[in-house]
Structure formats: C-alpha cells, structure tokens
N, C-alpha and C positions, 0 to 999 in steps of 0.2 A: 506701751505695755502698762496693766493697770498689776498693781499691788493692793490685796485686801484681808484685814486684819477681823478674825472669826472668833466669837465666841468658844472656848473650849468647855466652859460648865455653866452652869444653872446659880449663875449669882450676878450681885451688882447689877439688876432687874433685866437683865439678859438671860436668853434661854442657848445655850449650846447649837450651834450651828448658825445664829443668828451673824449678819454681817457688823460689825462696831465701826470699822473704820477704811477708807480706802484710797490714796496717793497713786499720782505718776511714778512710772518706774524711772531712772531706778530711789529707790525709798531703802531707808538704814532704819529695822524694824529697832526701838530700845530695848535692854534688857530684861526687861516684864512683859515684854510683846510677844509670848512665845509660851512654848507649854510651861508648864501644866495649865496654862488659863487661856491661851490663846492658839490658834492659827493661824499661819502664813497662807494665803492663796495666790500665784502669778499668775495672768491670765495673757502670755505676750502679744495674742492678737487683737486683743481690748482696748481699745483709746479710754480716757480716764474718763472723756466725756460722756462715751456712751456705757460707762457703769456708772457714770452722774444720771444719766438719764435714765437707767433701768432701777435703780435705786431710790430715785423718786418717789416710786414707788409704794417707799416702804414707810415713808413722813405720814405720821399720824395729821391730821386734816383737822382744822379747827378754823370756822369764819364766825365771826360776830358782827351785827348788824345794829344800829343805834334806830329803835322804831319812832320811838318818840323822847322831846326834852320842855321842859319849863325851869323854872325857879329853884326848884327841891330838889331835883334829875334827873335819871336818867332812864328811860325806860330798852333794853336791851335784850338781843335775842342770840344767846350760844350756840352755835350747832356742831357737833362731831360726826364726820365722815358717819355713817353707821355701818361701812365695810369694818372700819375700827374695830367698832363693838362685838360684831362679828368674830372677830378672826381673836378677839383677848380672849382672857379667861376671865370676867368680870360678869355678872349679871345686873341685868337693869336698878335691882334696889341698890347693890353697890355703887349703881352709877349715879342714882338719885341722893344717895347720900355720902358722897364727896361732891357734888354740883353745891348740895345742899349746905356742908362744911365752908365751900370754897363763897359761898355767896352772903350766906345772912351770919358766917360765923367770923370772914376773915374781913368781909366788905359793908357790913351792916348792912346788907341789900334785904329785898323780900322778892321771893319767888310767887312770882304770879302763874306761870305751870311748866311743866316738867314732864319730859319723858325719854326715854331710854337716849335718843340722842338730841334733842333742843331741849333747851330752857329760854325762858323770858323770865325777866327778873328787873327788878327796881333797883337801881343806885343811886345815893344819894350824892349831892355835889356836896364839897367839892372830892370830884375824883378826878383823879387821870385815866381814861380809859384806853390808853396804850400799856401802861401798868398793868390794867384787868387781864385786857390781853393778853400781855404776855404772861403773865402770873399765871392764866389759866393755863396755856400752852407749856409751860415747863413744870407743872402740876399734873395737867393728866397725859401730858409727852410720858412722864415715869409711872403712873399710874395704870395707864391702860398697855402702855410701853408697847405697841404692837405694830409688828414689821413682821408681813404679811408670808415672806419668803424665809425659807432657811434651809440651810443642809441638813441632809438627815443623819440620823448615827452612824450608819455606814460609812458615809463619804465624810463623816471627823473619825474615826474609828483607823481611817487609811490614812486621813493625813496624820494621826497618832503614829504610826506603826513605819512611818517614812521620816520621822523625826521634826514632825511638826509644819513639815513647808511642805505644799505640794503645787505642781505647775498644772493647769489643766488650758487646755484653748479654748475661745470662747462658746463656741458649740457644745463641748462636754460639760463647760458649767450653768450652762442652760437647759439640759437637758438632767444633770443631778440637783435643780435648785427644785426644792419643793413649795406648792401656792398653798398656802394655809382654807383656802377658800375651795379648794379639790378637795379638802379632809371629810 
C-alpha cells in the first residue's frame, strides 16, 4: 500500500493538489502532515514502486552537456525539459532571466545564447561543474517547481470534508489525477 502526502494550499512553491510526498504503508504521518496544509491519500492497491514510477513523472528534467574546454573553461549547454516550461506559469523572458541571473551573475559565465529552454554559456575555471549542476537543478527545481499532475479542487475539497485522509484504489486515483498538459 502506497501513502501520499498532498498539497492542501497555494504555498511554500506548491499549488494545492499537488503530490509533496509519498512512503510505503504503513507510514505515521507528523503532526503538521495534515490539514489545514496537507493531505493524507492511501492508495492499498498501489506498490510504492509503482507511484515511484508514475511520479517520475513529475521531476522537472534538466541535462547539461560540456561542448567544449581549454585553459580559461568551459563551454557548456543547459537544457530544460520544455514539457517543464510548458505546464509552469513562467514565460520565456522570465526564463531568460533567471538562466541569465544564475550564469553571468552567480558564476561569472557569459551566455553565448539563449532560449526558452537551452542555454550555452561560458564558465570560467576553476569551476566544479557538478556544483553548476546541481545549483542549477535546485534553483529552477523551485523556480519553475512544475509537477505536471495534481488533484483537482473537488477531489481536496472531499478529502477536506472526510477529515483530511482519504483512501482511494488505485484506478480511482488515476482516473481523478489531472495532466496539466490536457489544460
């Protein structure tokens, strides 16, 4: 049985119905796990691994590629899912300038070009470019923060009105999870 902890409101860069968190059963939710901020969902036909696996889904997608290097550094190309970009609320100049912030303002880099989801950009050595990486990835993981599925009002609305927890099988929560990419 899978155990999954849902966004209740519109904060802490989560949108209400979005999934936060999800454990094997059985799982001892803490005391702030629960309303007013959160949901309980059981799912007892669910293996944990296959809400690992459908939840994959929802990992915003970032690879960067090292094009070229010499003496000075690093020549380097970001790329974001563009389903991402899609399914956020961001548009492309916001996207151009946080790449923009994150490259020539935090890493001394120059951007050589740019668009809604690549960048190519110059880093100078010495860098670690496991550090860029991740820097970038926990940067616009919150940024773009976008997890493609979510519950609708209705279906937080009932687990509201049933005291927070509700069990559904897993066919029901497939069938009430919404694709941001249908909208």
């Amino acid at each position: 049985m899978a155990e999954l902890l849902i966004s209740n409101t519109d904060a802490n860069n989560l949108n209400r119905g979005e999934v936060v968190a999800y454990y094997d059963s059985p799982w001892t939710w803490g005391a702030k796990e629960g309303l007013p901020n959160y949901v309980q969902l059981s799912v007892p036909d669910a293996t944990i691994q296959q809400v690992a696996n459908f939840l994959e889904n929802w990992q915003v997608r970032f690879a960067h590629e090292i094009l070229a290097q010499n003496d000075q550094g690093y020549r380097v190309q970001i790329k974001v899912d563009p389903v991402w970009i899609s399914v956020s609320d961001i548009n492309k100049y916001q996207m151009h300038s946080k790449m923009q912030d994150f490259i020539v303002d935090r890493h001394a880099g120059v951007i050589v070009s740019i668009d809604s989801e690549q960048m190519t950009a110059d880093l100078p050595k010495p860098i670690d470019l496991q550090i860029v990486k991740t820097e970038f990835a926990d940067i616009f993981d919150k940024y773009l923060n976008a997890r493609r599925y979510y519950f609708d009002t209705t279906d937080m609305d009932l687990a509201v009105s049933q005291g927070g927890q509700i069990t559904l099988t897993k066919a029901q929560a497939l069938n009430r999870i919404v694709d941001k990419l249908n909208e």
